[in-house]
TORPA-4810 file (N, C-alpha, C, O; in nm, 3 decimals):
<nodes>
NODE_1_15.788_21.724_13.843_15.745_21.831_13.753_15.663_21.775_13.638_15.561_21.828_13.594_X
NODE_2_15.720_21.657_13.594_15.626_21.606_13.421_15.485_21.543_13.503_15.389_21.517_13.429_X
NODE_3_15.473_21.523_13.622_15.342_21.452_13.697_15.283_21.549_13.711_15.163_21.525_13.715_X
NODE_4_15.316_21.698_13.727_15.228_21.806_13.758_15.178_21.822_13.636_15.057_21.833_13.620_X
NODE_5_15.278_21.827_13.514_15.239_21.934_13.403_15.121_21.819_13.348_15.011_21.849_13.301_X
NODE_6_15.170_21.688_13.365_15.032_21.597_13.284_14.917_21.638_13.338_14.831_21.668_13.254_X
NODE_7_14.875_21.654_13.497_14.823_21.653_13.553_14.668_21.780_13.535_14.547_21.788_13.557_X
NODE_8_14.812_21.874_13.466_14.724_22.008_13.454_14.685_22.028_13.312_14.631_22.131_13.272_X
NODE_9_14.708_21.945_13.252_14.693_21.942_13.106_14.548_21.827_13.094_14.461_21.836_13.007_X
NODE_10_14.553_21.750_13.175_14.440_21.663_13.168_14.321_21.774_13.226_14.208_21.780_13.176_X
NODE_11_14.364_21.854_13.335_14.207_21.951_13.398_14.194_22.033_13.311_14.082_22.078_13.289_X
NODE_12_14.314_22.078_13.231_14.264_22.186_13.096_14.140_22.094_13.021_14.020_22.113_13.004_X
NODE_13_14.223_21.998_12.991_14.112_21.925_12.862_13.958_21.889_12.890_13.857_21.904_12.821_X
NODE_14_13.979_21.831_13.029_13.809_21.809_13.112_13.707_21.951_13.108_13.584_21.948_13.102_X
NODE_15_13.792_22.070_13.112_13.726_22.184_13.129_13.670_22.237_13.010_13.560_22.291_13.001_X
NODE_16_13.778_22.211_12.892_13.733_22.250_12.797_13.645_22.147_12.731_13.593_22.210_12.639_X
NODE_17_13.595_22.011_12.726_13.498_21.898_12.714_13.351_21.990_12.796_13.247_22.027_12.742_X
NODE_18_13.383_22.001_12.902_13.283_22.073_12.979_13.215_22.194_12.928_13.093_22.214_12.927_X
NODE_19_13.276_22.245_12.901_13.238_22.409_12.826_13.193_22.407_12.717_13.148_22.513_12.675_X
NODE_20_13.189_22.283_12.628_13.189_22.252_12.484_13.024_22.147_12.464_12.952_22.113_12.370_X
NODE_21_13.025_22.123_12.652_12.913_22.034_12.611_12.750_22.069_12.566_12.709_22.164_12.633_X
NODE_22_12.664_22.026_12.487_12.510_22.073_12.513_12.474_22.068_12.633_12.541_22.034_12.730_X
NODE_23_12.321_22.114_12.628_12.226_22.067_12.721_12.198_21.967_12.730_12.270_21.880_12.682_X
NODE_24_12.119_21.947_12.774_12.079_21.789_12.805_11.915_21.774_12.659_11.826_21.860_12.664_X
NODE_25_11.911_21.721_12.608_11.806_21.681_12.545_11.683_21.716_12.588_11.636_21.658_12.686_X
NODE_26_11.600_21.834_12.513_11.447_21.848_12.559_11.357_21.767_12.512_11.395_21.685_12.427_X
NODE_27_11.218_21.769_12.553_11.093_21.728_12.466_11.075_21.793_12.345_11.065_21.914_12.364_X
NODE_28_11.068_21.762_12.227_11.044_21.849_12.134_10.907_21.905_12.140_10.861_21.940_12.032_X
NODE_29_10.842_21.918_12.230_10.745_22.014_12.198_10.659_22.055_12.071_10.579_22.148_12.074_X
NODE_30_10.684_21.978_11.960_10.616_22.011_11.889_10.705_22.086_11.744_10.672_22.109_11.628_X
NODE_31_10.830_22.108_11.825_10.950_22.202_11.798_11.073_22.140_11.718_11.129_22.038_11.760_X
NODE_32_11.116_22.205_11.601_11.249_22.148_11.538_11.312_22.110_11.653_11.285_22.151_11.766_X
NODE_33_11.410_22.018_11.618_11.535_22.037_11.714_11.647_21.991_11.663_11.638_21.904_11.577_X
NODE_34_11.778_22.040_11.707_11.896_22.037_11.652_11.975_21.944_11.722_11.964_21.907_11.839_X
NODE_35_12.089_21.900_11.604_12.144_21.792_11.625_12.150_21.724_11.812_12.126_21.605_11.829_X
NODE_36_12.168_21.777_11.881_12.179_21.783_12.044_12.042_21.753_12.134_12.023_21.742_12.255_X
NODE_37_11.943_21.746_12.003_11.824_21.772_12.032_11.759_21.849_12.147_11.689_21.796_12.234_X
NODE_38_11.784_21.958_12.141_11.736_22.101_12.152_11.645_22.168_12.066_11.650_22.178_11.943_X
NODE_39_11.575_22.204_12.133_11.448_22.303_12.075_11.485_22.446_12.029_11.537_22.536_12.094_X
NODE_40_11.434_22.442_11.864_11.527_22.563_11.792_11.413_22.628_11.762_11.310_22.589_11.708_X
NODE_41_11.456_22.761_11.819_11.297_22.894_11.812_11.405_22.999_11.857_11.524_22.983_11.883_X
NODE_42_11.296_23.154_11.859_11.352_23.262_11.896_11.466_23.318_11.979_11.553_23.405_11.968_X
NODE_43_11.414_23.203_12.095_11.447_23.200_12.204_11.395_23.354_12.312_11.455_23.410_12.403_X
NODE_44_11.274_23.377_12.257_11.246_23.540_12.306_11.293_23.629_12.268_11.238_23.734_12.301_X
NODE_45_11.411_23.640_12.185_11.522_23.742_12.165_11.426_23.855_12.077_11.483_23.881_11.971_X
NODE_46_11.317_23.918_12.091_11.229_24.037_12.110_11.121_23.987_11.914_11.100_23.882_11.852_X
NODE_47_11.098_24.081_11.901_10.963_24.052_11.768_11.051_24.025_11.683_11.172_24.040_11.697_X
NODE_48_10.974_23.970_11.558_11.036_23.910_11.452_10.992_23.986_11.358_10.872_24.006_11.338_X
NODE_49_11.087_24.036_11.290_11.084_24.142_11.181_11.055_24.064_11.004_11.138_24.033_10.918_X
NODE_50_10.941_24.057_11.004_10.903_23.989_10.854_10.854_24.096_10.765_10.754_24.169_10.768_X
NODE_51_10.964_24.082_10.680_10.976_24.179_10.522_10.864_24.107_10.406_10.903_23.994_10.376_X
NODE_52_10.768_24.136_10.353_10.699_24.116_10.241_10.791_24.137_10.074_10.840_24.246_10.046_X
NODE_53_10.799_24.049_10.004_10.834_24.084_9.894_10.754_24.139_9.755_10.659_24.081_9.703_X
NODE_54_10.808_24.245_9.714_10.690_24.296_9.581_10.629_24.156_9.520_10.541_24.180_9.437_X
NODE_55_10.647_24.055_9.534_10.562_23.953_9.426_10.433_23.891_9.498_10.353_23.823_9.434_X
NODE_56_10.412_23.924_9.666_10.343_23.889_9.734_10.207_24.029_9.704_10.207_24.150_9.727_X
NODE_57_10.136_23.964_9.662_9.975_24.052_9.654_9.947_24.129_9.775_9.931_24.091_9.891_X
NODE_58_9.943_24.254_9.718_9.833_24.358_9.865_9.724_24.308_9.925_9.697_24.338_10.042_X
NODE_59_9.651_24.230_9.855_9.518_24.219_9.914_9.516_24.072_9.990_9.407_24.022_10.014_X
NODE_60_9.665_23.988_10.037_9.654_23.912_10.134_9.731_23.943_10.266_9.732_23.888_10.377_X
NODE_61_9.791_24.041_10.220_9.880_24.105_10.313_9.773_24.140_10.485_9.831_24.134_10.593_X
NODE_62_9.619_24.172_10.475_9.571_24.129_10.585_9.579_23.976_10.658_9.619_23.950_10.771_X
NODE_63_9.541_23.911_10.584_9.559_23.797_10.579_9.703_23.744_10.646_9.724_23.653_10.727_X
NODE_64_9.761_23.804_10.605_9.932_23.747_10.716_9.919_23.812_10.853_9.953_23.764_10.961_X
NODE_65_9.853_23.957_10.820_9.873_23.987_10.975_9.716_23.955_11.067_9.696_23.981_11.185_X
NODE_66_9.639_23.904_10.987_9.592_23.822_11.111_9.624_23.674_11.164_9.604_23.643_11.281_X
NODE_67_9.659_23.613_11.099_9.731_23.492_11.081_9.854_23.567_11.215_9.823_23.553_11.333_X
NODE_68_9.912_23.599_11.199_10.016_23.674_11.293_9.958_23.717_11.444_10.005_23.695_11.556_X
NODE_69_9.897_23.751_11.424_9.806_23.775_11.546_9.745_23.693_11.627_9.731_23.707_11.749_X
NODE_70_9.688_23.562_11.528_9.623_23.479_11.574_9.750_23.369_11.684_9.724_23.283_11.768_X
NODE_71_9.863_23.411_11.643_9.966_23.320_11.729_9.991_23.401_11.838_10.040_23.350_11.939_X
NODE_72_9.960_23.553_11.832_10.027_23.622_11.941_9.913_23.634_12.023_9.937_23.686_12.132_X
NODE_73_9.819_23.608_12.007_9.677_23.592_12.088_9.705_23.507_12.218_9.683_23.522_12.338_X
NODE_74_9.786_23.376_12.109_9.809_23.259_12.194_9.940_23.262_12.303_9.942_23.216_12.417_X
NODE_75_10.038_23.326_12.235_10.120_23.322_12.336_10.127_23.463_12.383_10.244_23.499_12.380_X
NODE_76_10.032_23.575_12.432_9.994_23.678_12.494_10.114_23.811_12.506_10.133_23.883_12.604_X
NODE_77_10.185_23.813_12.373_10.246_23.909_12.378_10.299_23.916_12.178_10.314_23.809_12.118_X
NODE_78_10.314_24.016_12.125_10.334_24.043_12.054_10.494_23.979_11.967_10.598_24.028_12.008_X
NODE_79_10.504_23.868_11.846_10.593_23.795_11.834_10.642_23.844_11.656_10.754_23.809_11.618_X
NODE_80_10.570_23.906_11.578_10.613_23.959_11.441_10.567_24.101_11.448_10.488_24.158_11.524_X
NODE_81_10.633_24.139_11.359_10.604_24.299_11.341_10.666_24.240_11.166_10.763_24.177_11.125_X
NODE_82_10.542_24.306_11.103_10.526_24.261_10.940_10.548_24.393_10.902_10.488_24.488_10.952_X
NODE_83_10.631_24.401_10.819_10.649_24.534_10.762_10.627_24.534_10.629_10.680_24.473_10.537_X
NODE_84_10.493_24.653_10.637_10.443_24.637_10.472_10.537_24.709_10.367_10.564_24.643_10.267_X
NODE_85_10.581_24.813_10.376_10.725_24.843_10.267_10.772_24.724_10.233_10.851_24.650_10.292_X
NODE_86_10.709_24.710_10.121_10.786_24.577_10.066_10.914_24.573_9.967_10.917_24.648_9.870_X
NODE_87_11.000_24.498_9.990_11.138_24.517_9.946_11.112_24.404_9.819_11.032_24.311_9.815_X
NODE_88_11.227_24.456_9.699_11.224_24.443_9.579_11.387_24.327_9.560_11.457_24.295_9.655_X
NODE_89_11.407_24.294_9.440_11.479_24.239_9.407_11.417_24.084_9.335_11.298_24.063_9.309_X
NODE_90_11.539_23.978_9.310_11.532_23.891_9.247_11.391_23.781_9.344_11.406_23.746_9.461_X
NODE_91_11.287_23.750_9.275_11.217_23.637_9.370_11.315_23.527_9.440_11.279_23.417_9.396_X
NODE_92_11.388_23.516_9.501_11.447_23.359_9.502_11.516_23.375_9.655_11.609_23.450_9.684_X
NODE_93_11.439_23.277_9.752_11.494_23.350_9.902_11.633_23.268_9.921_11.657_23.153_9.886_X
NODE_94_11.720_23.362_9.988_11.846_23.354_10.011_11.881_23.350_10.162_11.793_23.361_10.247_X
NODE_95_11.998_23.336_10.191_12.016_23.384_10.319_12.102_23.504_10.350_12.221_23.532_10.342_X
NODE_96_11.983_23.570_10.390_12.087_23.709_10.357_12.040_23.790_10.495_12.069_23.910_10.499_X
NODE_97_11.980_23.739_10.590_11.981_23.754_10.750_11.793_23.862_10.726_11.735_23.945_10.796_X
NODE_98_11.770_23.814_10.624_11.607_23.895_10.625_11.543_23.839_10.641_11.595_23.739_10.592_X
NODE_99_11.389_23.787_10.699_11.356_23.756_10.687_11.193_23.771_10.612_11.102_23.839_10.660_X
NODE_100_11.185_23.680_10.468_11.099_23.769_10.378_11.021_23.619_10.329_11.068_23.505_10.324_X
NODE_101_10.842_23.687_10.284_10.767_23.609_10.225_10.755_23.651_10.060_10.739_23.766_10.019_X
NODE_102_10.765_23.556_9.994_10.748_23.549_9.834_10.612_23.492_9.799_10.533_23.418_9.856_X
NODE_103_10.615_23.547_9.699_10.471_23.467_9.622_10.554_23.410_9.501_10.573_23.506_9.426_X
NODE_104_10.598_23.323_9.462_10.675_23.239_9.400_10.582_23.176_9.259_10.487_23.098_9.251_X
NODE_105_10.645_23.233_9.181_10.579_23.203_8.970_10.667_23.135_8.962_10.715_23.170_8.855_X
NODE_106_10.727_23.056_8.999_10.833_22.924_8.939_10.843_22.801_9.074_10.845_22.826_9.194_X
NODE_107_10.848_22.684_9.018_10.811_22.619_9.135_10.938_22.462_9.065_10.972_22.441_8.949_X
NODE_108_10.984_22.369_9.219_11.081_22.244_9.144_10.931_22.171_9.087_10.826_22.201_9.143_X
NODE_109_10.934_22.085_8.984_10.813_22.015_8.895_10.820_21.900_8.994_10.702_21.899_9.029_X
NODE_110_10.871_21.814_9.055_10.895_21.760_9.117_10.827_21.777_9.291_10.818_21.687_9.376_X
NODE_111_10.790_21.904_9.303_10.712_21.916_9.446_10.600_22.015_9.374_10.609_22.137_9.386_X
NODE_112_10.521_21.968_9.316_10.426_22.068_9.241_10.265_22.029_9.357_10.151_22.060_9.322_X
NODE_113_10.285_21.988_9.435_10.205_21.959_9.539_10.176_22.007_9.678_10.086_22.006_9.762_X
NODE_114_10.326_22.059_9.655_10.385_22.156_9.815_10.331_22.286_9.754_10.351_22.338_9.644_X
NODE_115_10.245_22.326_9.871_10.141_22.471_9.890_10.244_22.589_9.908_10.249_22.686_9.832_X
NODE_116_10.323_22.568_10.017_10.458_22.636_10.053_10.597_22.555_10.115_10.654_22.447_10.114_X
NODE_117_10.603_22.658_10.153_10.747_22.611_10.205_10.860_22.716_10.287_10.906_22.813_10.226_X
NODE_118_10.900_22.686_10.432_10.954_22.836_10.506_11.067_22.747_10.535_11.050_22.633_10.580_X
NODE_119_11.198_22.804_10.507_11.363_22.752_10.528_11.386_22.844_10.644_11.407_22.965_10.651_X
NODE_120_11.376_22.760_10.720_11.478_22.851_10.825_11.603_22.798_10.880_11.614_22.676_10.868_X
NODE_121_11.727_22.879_10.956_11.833_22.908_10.970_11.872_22.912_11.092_11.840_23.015_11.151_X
NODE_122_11.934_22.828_11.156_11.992_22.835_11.313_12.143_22.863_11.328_12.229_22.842_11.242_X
NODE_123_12.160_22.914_11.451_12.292_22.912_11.525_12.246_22.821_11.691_12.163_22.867_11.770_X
NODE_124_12.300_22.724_11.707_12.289_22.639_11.825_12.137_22.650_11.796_12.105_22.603_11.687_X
NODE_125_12.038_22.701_11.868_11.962_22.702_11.918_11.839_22.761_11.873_11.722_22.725_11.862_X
NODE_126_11.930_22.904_11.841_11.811_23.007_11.838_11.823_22.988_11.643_11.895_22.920_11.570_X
NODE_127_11.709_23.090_11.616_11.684_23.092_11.505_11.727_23.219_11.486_11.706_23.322_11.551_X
NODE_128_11.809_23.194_11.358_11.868_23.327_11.305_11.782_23.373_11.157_11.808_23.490_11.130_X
NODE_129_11.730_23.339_11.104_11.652_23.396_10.958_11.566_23.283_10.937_11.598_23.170_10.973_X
NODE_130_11.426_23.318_10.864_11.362_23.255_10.838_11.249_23.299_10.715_11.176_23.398_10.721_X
NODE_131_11.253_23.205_10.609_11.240_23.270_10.466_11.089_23.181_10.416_11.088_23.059_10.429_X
NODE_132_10.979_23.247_10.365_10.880_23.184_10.315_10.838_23.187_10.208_10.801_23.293_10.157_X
NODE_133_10.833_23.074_10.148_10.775_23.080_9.992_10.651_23.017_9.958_10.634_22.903_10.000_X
NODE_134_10.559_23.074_9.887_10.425_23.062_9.868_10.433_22.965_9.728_10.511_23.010_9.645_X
NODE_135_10.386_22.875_9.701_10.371_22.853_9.557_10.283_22.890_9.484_10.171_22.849_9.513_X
NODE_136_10.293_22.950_9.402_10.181_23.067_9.385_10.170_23.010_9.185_10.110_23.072_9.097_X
NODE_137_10.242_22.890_9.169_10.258_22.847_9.051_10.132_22.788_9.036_10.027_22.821_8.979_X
NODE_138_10.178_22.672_9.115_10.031_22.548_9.104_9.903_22.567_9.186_9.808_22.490_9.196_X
NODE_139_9.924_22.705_9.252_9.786_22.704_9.384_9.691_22.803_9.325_9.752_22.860_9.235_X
NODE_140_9.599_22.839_9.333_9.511_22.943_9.326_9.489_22.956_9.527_9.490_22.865_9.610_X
NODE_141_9.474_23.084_9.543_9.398_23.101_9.679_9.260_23.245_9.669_9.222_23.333_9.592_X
NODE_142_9.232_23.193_9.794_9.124_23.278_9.831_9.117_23.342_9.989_9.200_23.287_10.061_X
NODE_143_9.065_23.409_10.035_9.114_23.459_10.195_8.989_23.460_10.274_9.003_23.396_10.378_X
NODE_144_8.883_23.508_10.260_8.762_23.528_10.346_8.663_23.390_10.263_8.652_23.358_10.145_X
NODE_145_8.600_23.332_10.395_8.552_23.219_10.339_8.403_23.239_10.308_8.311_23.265_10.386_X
NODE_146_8.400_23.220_10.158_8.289_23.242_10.074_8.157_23.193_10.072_8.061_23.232_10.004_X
NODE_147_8.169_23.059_10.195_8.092_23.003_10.216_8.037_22.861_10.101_7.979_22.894_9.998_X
NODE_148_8.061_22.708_10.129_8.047_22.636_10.028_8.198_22.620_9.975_8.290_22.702_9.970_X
NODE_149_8.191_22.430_9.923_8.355_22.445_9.871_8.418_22.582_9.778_8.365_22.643_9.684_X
NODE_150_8.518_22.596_9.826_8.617_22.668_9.754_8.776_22.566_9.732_8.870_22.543_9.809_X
NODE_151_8.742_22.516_9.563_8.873_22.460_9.542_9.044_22.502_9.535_9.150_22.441_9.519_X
NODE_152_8.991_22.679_9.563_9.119_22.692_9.613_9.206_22.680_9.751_9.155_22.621_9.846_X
NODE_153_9.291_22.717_9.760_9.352_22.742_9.942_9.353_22.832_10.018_9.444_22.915_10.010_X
NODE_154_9.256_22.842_10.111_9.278_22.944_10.227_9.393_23.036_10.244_9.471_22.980_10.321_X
NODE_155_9.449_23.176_10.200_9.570_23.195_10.237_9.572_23.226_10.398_9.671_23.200_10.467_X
NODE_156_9.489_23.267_10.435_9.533_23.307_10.616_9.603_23.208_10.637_9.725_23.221_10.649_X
NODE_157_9.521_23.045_10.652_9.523_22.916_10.672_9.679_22.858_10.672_9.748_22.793_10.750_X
NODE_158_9.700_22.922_10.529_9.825_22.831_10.497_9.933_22.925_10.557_10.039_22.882_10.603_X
NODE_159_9.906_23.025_10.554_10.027_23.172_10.663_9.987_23.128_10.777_10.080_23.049_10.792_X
NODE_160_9.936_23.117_10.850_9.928_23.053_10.953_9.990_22.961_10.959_10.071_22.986_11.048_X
NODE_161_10.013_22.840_10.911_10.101_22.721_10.944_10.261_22.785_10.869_10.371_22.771_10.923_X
NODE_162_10.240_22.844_10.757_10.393_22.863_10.788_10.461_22.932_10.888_10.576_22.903_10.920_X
NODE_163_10.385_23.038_10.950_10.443_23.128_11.069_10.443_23.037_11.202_10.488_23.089_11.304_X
NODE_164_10.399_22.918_11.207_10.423_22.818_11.289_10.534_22.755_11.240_10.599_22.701_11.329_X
NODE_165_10.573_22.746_11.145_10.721_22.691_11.110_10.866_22.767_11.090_10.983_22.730_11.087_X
NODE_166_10.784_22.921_11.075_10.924_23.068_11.144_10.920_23.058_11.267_11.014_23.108_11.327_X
NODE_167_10.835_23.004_11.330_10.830_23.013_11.534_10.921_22.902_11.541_10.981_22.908_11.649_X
NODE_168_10.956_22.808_11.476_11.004_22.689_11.498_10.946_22.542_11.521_10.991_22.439_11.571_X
NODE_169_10.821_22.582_11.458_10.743_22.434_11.503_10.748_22.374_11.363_10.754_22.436_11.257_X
NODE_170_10.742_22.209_11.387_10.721_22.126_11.280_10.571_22.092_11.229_10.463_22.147_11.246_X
NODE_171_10.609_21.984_11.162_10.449_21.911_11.115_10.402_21.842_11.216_10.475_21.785_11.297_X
NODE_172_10.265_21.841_11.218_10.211_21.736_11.359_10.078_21.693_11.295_9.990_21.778_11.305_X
NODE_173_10.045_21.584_11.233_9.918_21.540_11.191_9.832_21.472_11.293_9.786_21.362_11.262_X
NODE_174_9.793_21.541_11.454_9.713_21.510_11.513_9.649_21.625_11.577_9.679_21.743_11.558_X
NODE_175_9.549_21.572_11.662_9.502_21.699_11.752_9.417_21.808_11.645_9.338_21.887_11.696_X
NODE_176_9.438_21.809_11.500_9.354_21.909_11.485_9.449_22.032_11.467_9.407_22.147_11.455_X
NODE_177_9.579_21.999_11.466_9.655_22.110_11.446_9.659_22.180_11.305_9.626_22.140_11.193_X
NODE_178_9.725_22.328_11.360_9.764_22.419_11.215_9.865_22.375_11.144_9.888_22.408_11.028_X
NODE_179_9.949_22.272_11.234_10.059_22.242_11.172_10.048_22.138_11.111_10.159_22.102_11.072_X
NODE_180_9.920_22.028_11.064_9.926_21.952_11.014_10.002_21.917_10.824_9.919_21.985_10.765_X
NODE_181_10.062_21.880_10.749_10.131_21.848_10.673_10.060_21.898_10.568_10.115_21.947_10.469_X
NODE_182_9.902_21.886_10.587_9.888_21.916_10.410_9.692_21.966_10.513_9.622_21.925_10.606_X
NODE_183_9.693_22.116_10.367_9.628_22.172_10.409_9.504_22.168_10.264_9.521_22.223_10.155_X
NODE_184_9.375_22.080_10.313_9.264_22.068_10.186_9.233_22.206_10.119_9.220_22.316_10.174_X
NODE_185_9.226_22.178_10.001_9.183_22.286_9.926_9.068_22.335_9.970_8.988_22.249_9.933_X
NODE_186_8.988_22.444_10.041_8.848_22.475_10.095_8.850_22.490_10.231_8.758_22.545_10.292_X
NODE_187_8.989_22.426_10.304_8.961_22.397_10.453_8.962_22.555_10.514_9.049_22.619_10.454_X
NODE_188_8.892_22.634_10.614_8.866_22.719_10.680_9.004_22.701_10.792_8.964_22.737_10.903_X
NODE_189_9.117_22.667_10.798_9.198_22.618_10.924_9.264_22.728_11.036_9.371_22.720_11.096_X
NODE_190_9.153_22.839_11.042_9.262_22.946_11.059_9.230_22.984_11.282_9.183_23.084_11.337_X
NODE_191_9.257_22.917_11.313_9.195_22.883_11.466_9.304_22.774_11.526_9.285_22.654_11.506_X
NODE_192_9.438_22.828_11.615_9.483_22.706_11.659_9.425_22.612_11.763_9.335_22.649_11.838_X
NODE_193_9.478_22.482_11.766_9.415_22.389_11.844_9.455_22.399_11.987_9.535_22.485_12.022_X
NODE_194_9.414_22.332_12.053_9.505_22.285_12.183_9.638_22.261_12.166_9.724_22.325_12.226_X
NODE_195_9.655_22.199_12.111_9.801_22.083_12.102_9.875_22.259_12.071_9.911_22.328_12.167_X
NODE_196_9.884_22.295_11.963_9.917_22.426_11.939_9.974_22.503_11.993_10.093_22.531_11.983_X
NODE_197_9.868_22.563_12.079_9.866_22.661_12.203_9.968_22.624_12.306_10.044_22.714_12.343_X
NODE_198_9.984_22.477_12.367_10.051_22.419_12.444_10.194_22.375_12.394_10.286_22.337_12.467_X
NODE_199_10.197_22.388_12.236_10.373_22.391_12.184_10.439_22.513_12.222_10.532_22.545_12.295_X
NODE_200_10.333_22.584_12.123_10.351_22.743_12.187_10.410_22.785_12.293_10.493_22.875_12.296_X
NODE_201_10.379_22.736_12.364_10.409_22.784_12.520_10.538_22.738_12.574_10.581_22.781_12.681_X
NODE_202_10.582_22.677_12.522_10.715_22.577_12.531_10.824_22.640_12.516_10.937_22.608_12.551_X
NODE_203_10.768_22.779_12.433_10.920_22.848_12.387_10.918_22.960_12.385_11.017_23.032_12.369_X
NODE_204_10.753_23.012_12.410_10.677_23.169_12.386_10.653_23.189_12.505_10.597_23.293_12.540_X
</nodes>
């Protein structure tokens, strides 16, 4: 009897090791990945509902949704739904399962160099909230290109790479990407690359 009961107590424990385990390790694609190294995105789970906050300006609000578009071009089906009712409260993104863009008048002195910045939020895998903040302290921007330097920042440009970082993609300083780390004051960047298109696809 005590040879059986060990016996069945050891296949409990193997089963439950089993049930508990990850996947096996992907390519990151281009793509966060979590501790297990797994690729952390939507996972398809249908459009992504992005809330605008009152401190974010009307007149770039095109500007996000072509930037938005320009990703759903790429992966051939519709991936945000931007909702212009813009919701009110304290500037300061939280996690509070919304996912919302700020135009941000206070910035750490210490990253007074960072253009933006999008925190996002996982469970295993998928992405559960994802929050964007503009620095709107130290940047001036501009949206349609004026032709000739402009020392400010592109906003499509720079919404564009952050909505590559709500999809779940990281920084990539090759290829010509949107996702590259730091975006020149004047640069036109609003066109993904190859490399891009082909992360994209990895998870879209």
């Amino acid at each position: 009897m005590w040879k059986w009961t060990g016996a069945a107590l050891l296949l409990s424990v193997a089963l439950f090791v089993q049930a508990c385990a990850p996947k096996a390790a992907e390519t990151d694609c281009g793509f966060v990945q979590n501790s297990y190294g797994e690729r952390v995105s939507w996972k398809n789970e249908g459009i992504i509902d992005l809330y605008i906050h009152d401190s974010f300006p009307n007149e770039y609000i095109p500007a996000l949704q072509s930037a938005a578009l320009t990703w759903e071009r790429s992966a051939g089906r519709r991936l945000f739904n931007i909702i212009t009712e813009k919701v009110g409260g304290e500037i300061a993104p939280h996690k509070d399962g919304k996912n919302v863009i700020y135009f941000m008048n206070t910035w750490e002195a210490n990253r007074s160099t960072e253009q933006a910045r999008t925190s996002i939020y996982w469970n295993g895998d998928q992405i559960a909230e994802a929050d964007i903040r503009v620095n709107a302290l130290n940047f001036g921007f501009y949206w349609k290109d004026s032709g000739g330097f402009n020392p400010n920042v592109n906003i499509e440009a720079l919404l564009l790479h952050e909505l590559g970082h709500v999809l779940g993609l990281k920084h990539k300083d090759s290829g010509g990407s949107v996702m590259a780390t730091y975006l020149p004051s004047g640069a036109n960047r609003i066109q993904l690359a190859s490399t891009d298109v082909s992360d994209l696809k990895c998870e879209y």
